[in-house]
Phi, psi and omega in degrees: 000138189273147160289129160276099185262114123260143189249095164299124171217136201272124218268108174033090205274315171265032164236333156322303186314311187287350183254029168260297187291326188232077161322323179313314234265008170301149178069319183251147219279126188237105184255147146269115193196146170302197177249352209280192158323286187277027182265150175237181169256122214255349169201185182169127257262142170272015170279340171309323221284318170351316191259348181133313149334100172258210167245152200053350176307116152312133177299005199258305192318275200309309168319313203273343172299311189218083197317325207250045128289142177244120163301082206269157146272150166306149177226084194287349155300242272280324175325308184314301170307306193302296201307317169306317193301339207297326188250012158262347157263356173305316212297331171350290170272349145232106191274018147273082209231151123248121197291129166275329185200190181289318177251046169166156204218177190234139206197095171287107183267028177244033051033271165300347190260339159328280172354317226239124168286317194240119160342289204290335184286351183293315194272347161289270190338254164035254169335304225266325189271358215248312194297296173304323197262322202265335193070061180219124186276169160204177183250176168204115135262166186253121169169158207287357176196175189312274189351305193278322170300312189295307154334323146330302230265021147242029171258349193215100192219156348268191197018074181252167138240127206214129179242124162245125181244201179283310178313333170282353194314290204309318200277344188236355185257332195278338213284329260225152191287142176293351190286337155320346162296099172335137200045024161233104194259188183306319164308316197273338185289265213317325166294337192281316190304322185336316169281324195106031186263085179277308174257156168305319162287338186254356137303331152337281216230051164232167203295318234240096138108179147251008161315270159005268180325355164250355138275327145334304185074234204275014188249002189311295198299279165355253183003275173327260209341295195319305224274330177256356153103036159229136251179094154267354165010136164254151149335126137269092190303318207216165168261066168006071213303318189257072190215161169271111172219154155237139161245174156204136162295134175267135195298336176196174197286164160162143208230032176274139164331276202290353176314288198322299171337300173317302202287337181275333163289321170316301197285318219289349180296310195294322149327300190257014155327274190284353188277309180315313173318310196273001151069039214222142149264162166217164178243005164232149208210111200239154158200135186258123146226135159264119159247169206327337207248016183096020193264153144222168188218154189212098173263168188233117194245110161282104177271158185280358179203167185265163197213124186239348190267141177318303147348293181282342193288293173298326197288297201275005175286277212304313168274354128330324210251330163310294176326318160330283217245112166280040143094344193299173186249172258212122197255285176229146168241137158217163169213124172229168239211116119206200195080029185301170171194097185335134167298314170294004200232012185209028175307322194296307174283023163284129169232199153259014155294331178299324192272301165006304184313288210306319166332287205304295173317341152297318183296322194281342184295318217273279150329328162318289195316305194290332181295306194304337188284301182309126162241043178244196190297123172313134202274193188165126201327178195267332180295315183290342147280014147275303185292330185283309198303328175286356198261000000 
């Protein structure tokens, strides 16, 4: 039997939240942002988004787009309060939820919809209580795996309800800008147009590759699956109470690469730090991203070997957070382990791909330390100054 997923989402949430607190502010193009230079915009109305307006925009932007936007600072507590009620009525009908962000979550109903004579009435029920209780429109998608609800649930915004099954892909999934694609972010469209890749269907079904593959890497087949409307994703029910992580907050949003890059090699040294004290492995790998605008989101990678080294650590973070991230900027980062296992109870899988790790991470350690004395050109293996001379 196929599983039934909806991907709840709440229709421009902190700028509704806000026409809760200030009724006047109805009818008129509203962003939620801070006010300095460097604020961007974490929601916006849809008579703003009319002009042009968007989410991640600098706020200087968004004033010359639409002279007469009115400019709330945010009131991310009451967001917060909404947000619990908000997944406290999904729980009504399910305890198989995952919050994707503050305002939408993902919600295996299938099971529950058995209940329902007519399919489509669980998710009007739904809508219709999120509407009366909370005063908040939303969309519900429909569909046999995360992918497809959520690509649903943004097909009809606001108060849509939308069933994507596989068989509709080619005619309502294909037609569509790749950039509408979940996990294709912005950064990644241009290369894609580079092959003549436009639509979501002519990622589908094109021939060569390994083109692909080189923007992808190891997620192509993924990529492809998604793209013809499949998707095994599982639900992430929790942020893992019984796991090892460190996060850290950024002193301002950013959204530079190599910064990002930087912070992820910063936890997995701190990460595997502590894992090596506690003398632990984990064979599952979580990454926390927070943005600019309160959203956060939590992916999970199931590895094929536990893994403790800085090295194994920063490699699957990173690729995750690749996989991920459409460019918005970037608040907090974390990453944790789980699926511990004591190093002594797991000696069978130590190998020398293992010691191979510990060399190196020792070598990097090493060049840290030594960088840190210097304040001339920074030193660096000899392999990695070979590869920068040849490019």
């Amino acid at each position: 039997m196929s599983r039934v997923y909806f991907h709840i989402d709440l229709n421009a949430f902190f700028a509704n939240a806000e026409l809760i607190l200030d009724p006047s502010l109805a009818g008129k193009p509203v962003a939620v942002s801070g006010t300095t230079r460097r604020s961007v915009v974490s929601t916006a109305s849809y008579e703003a988004r009319k002009f042009g307006v968007h989410s991640a925009m600098p706020i200087g932007e968004a004033e010359k787009l639409c002279p007469d936007l009115v400019v709330v600072n945010g009131h991310y507590h009451f967001y917060e309060q909404l947000s619990v009620q908000f997944i406290g009525i999904i729980r009504r009908y399910t305890s198989m939820i995952e919050q994707a962000s503050i305002d939408e979550c993902y919600a295996d109903v299938t099971e529950t919809i058995m209940k329902y004579p007519k399919p489509l009435d669980l998710a009007w029920r739904i809508q219709k209580e999120i509407k009366t209780e909370l005063q908040l429109p939303c969309s519900i998608g429909i569909g046999p795996n995360k992918f497809l609800a959520k690509m649903a649930s943004d097909m009809k915004k606001p108060m849509g309800i939308t069933v994507l099954r596989i068989k509709e892909v080619p005619e309502k999934l294909w037609p569509l800008n790749i950039k509408e694609m979940r996990g294709v972010g912005t950064k990644t469209v241009p290369y894609l147009e580079d092959l003549g890749i436009h639509t979501i269907g002519e990622l589908a079904n094109y021939q060569d590759v390994n083109q692909l593959k080189i923007i992808f890497g190891k997620n192509t087949d993924e990529m492809i699956r998604r793209a013809h409307g499949y998707d095994d994703s599982q639900l992430v029910t929790d942020w893992d109470a019984k796991s090892m992580g460190v996060s850290t907050t950024l002193l301002e949003d950013v959204t530079d690469y190599e910064e990002i890059r930087g912070v992820f090699r910063s936890l997995s040294k701190d990460l595997s730090s502590r894992m090596k004290t506690d003398h632990k492995l984990g064979s599952q790998l979580s990454i926390r991203i927070k943005y600019y605008d309160f959203h956060a989101a939590d992916r999970s990678v199931k590895l094929e070997r536990p893994v403790w080294s800085q090295e194994d650590l920063f490699l699957h973070a990173i690729s995750l957070f690749d996989y991920n991230w459409e460019g918005d900027p970037v608040r907090l980062l974390g990453i944790s382990v789980a699926d511990l296992m004591d190093i002594s109870d797991a000696q069978e899988q130590m190998n020398l791909f293992d010691e191979h790790n510990q060399q190196k991470e020792a070598t990097a350690d090493i060049l840290s330390e030594l960088n840190g004395l210097l304040n001339g050109k920074p030193l660096k293996r000899a392999r990695d100054a070979l590869k920068e001379a040849a490019k």
